[in-house]
C-alpha positions in Angstrom: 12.9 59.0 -181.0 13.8 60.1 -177.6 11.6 60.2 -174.5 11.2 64.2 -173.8 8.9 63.8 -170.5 10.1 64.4 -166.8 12.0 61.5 -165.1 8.7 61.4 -163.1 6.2 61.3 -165.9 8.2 58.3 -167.7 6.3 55.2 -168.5 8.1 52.3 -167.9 5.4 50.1 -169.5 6.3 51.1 -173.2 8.1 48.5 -175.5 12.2 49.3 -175.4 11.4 50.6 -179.3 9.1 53.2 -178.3 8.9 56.6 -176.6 6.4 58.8 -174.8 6.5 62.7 -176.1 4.7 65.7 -175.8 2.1 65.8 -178.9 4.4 69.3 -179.6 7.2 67.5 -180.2 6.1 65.7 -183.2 3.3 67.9 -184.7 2.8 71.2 -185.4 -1.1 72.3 -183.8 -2.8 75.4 -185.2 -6.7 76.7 -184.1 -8.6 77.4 -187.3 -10.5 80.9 -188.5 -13.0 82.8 -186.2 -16.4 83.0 -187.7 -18.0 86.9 -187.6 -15.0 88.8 -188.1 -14.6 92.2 -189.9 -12.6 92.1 -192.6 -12.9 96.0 -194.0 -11.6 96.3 -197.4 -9.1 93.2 -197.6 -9.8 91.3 -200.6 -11.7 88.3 -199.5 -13.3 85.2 -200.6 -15.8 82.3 -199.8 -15.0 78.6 -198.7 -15.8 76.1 -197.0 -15.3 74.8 -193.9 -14.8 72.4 -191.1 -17.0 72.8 -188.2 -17.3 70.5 -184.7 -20.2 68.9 -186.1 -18.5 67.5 -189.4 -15.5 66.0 -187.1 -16.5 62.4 -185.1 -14.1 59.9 -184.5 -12.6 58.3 -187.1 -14.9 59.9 -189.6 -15.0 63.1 -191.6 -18.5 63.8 -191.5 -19.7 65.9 -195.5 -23.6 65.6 -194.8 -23.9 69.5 -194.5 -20.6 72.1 -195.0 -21.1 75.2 -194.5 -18.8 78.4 -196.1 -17.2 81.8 -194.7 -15.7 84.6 -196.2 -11.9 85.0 -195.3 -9.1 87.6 -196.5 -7.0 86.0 -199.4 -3.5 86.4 -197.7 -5.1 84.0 -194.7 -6.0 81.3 -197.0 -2.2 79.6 -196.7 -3.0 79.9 -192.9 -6.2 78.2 -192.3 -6.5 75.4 -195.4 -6.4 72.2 -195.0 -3.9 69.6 -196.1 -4.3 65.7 -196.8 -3.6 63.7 -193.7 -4.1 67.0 -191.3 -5.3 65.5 -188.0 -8.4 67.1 -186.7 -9.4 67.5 -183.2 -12.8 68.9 -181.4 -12.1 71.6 -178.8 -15.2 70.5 -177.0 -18.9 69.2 -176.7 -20.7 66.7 -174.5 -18.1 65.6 -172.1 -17.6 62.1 -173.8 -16.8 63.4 -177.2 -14.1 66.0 -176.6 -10.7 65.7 -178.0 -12.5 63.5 -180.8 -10.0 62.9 -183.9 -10.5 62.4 -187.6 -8.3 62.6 -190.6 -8.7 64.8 -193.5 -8.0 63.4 -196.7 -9.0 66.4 -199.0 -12.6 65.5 -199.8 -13.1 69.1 -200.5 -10.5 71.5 -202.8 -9.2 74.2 -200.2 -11.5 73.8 -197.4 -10.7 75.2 -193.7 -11.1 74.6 -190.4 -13.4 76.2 -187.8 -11.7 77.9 -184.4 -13.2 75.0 -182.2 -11.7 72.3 -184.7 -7.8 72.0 -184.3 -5.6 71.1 -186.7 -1.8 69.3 -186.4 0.3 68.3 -188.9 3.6 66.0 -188.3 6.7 67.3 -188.5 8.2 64.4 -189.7 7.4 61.8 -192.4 8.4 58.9 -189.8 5.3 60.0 -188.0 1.8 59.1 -188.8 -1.2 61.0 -188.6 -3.2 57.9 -188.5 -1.8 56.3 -185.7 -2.3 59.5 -183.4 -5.6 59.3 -184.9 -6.8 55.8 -183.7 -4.4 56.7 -179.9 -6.3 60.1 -179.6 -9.9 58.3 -180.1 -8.9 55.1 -178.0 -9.7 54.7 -174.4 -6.6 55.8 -173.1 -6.4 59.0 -175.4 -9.8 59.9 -174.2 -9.0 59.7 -170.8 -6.4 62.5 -171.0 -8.9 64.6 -172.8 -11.8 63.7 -170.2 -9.6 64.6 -167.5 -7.7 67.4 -168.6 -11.1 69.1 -169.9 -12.9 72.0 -168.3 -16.1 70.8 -167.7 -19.8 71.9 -166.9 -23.2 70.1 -166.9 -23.0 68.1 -169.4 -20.2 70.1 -171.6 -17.0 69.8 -171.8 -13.5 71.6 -173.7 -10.1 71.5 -174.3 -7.2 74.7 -175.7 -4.7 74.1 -177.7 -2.1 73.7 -175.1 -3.6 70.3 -173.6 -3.3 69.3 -177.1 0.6 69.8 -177.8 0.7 69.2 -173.9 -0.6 65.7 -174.5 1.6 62.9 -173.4 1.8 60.2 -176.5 3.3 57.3 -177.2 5.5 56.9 -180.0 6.4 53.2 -181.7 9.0 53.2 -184.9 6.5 53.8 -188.2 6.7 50.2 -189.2 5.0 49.7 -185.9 2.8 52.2 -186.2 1.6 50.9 -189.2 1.4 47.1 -188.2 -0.9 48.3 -185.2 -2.9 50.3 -187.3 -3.7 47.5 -189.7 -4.5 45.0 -187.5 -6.6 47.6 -185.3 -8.3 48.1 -188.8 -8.7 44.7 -189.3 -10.6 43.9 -186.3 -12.8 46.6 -186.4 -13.8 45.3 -189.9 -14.5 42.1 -188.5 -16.5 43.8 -185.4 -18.6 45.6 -188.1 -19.4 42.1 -190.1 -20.3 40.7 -187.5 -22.7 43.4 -186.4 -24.3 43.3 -189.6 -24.8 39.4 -189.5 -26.4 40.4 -185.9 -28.9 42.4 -187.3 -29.5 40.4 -190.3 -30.4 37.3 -187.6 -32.6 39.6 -185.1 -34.3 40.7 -188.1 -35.4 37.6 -189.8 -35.8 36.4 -186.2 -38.5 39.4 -185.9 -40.2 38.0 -189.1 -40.1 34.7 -188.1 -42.2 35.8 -184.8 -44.3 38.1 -186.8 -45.6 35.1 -188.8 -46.0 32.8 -186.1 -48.0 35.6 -184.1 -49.9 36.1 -187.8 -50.5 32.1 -188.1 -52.0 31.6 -184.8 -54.0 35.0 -185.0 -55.8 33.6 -188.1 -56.3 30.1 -186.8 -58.2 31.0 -183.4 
């Protein structure tokens, strides 16, 4: 894949095999139903769907889902599709832009207006990788930055999302990174959990020395 920015937004810091694109260039980005319309006398019908709150990072979030009527012939419009990529339009300052994928927990469920949705044009492309870039440091930047912000809120439209300046390695790659990135992150959570595991018998341990010399005065 090509480079498509300006000569002056190139990034000469990219491996030879990669490229740096608009987010347009490789996936299609669509905003999702608006709760509270009228719909008059179109046939309709009742589904769930995907608010802010059920997107974090990295996580598809089922606890509560809630449901809205929509006209039949929008149903093709607004459903989702395994391995969409969702994205927060806004929130606390820190958590806009947030990404998840969906991997069609729920038969023909939609997406809320504030939650964006892109799919990849291409099968070379994956949704996971764009994932893990849009949630890393760097991806969250671009969303901090290019967000409008007030006290303590923050959001982003749909064209900072296509806008959005990513980089591009060749699938393998994409893969391989994503694996290892993966990888680590299950080590950082074992170890996290042997962490607590030692604080907490460590707590005990005090607990029953504090006990023991309570009872012997």
């Amino acid at each position: 894949m090509k480079n498509t920015l300006p000569a002056d937004e190139a990034d000469d810091s990219l491996p030879l095999s990669w490229s740096r694109v608009r987010f347009e260039d490789i996936a299609l980005t669509a905003g999702g139903v608006t709760l509270g319309r009228k719909l008059g006398d179109r046939n309709t019908v009742t589904l769930s769907y995907l608010r802010v709150a059920n997107v974090k990072r990295g996580e598809i979030d089922l606890g509560i889902i809630k449901e809205v009527s929509i006209a039949e012939d929008e149903i093709d419009r607004y459903a989702l599709r395994k391995n969409d990529l969702l994205m927060t339009e806004g929130g606390d300052w820190d958590k806009v832009g947030r990404a998840a994928i969906w991997e069609g927990q729920i038969p023909t469920c939609l997406h809320q207006n504030h939650v964006f949705r892109s799919r990849m044009r291409s099968t070379e492309i994956s949704p996971v990788w764009f994932e893990r870039y849009f949630n890393s440091p760097e991806g969250r930047r671009y969303f901090e930055s290019a967000s409008k912000q007030t006290t303590n809120l923050a959001s982003i439209n749909m064209r900072q999302v296509r806008g959005c300046p990513v980089p591009v390695p060749p699938l393998a790659e994409q893969r391989r990174i994503v694996a290892k990135v993966d990888e680590l992150m299950a080590s950082v959570d074992a170890l996290e959990t042997q962490l607590a595991t030692a604080r907490a018998v460590g707590q005990n341990f005090a607990d029953a020395v504090v006990n023991e010399l309570t009872e012997a005065a």
